[in-house]
C-alpha positions as CSV (number, residue, x, y, z in Angstrom):
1,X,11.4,-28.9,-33.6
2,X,7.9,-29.0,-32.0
3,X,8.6,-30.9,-29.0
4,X,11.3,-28.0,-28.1
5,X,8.9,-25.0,-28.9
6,X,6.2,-27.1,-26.6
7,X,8.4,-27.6,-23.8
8,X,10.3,-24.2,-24.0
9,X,6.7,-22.6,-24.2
10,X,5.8,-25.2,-21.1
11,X,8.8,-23.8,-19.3
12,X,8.3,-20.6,-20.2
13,X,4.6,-19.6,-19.4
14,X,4.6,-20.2,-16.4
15,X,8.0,-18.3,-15.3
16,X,6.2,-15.5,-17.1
17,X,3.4,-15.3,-14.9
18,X,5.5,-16.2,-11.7
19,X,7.8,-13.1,-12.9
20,X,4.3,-10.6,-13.3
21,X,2.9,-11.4,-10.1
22,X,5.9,-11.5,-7.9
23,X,6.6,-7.9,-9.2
24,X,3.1,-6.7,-8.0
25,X,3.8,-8.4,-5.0
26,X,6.8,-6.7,-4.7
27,X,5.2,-3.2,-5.5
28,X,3.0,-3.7,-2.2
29,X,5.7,-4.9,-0.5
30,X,8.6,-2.3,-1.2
31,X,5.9,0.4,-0.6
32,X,6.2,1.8,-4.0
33,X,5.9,5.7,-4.1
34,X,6.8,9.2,-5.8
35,X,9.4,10.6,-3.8
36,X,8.2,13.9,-4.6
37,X,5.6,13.9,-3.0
38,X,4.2,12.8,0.7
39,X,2.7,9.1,1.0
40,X,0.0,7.8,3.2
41,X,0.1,4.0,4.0
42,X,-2.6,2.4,4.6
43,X,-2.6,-0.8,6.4
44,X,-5.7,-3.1,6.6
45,X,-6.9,-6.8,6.7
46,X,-9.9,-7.6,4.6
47,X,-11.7,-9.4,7.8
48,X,-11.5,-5.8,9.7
49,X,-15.2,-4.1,9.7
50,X,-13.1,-0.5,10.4
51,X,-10.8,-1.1,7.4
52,X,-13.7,-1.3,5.1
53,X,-15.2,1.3,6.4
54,X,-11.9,3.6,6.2
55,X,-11.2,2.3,2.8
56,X,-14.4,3.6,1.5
57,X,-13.7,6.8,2.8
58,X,-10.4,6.9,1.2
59,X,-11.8,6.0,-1.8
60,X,-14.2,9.0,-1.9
61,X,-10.9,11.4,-0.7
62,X,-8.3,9.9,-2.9
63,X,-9.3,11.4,-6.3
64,X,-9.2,15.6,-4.6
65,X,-5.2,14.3,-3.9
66,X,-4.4,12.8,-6.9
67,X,-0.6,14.0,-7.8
68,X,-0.5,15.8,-4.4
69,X,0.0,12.7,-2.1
70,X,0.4,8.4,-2.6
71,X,-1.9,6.6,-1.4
72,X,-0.3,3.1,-1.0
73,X,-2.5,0.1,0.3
74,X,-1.5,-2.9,2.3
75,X,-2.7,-5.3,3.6
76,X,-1.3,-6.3,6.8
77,X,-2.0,-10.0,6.3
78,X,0.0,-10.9,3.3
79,X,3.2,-12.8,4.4
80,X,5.5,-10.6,2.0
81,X,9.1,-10.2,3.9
82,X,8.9,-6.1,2.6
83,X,5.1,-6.1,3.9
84,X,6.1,-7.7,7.3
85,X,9.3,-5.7,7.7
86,X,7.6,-2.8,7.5
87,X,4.9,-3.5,9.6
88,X,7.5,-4.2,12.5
89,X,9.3,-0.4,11.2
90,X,6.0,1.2,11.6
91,X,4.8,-0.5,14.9
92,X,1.5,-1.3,12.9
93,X,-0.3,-3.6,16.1
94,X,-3.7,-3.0,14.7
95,X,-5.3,-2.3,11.8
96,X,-6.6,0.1,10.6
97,X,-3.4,2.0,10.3
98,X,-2.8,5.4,8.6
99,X,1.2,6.1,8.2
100,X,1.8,9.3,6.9
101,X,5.4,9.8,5.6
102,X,7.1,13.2,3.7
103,X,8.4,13.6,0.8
104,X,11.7,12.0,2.5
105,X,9.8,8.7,3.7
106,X,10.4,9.7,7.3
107,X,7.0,9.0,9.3
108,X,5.4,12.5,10.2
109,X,2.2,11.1,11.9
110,X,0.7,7.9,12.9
111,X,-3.4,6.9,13.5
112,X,-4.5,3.8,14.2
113,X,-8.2,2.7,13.8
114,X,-11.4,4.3,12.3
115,X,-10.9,8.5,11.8
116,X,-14.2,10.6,10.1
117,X,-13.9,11.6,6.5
118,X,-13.5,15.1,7.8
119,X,-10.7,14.1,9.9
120,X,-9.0,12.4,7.1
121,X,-9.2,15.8,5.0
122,X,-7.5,17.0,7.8
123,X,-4.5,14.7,8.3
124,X,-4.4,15.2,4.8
125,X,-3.8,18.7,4.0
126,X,-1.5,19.0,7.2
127,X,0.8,16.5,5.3
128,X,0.7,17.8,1.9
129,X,1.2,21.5,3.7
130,X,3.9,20.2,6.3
């Protein structure tokens, strides 16, 4: 009876963990977001000086929009299918790139490399105000 509850826990662990981190893979990847609201994707590569630099501006922005706008992270590097096909939907050549989408998901603007905190507000408000 012990050998079976030490292989089934053998077996099972691991399909456990393989199960939790494929679905936050998948959350990235399938561009999870509230359809009620619009969504700004965000696509970067951790080895890109501008990416770090718009992520920390973000990061100072993000809390003013909570519940008014998704902001969705991904990194353009991971070799998720959802990641890559979307990358090839949005024509993302470079990174940074700012996608915003309506409450729809169709694309309503598109900026690519480093924009000003003040800029960002901007971009911002237009798409929460259409």
């Amino acid at each position: 009876m012990k050998n079976i509850i030490s292989i089934l826990l053998i077996l099972i662990i691991p399909v456990g963990v393989y199960l939790i981190m494929s679905a936050n893979s998948k959350m990235s990847g399938a561009m999870a977001r509230d359809n009620n609201k619009p969504s700004l994707l965000i696509f970067t590569s951790s080895m890109c000086l501008d990416c770090k630099k718009i992520k920390s501006v973000i990061k100072e922005v993000e809390g003013d929009y909570t519940g008014k706008i998704n902001f969705i992270q991904i990194n353009a590097l991971e070799k998720n299918r959802k990641v890559q096909e979307n990358i090839k939907k949005y024509h993302v050549v470079l990174v940074p790139t700012l996608i915003f989408l309506d409450n729809n998901g169709n694309q309503t603007n598109k900026i690519e490399g480093f924009i000003p905190k003040e800029e960002l507000i901007g971009e911002l408000e237009e798409a929460i105000n259409g």
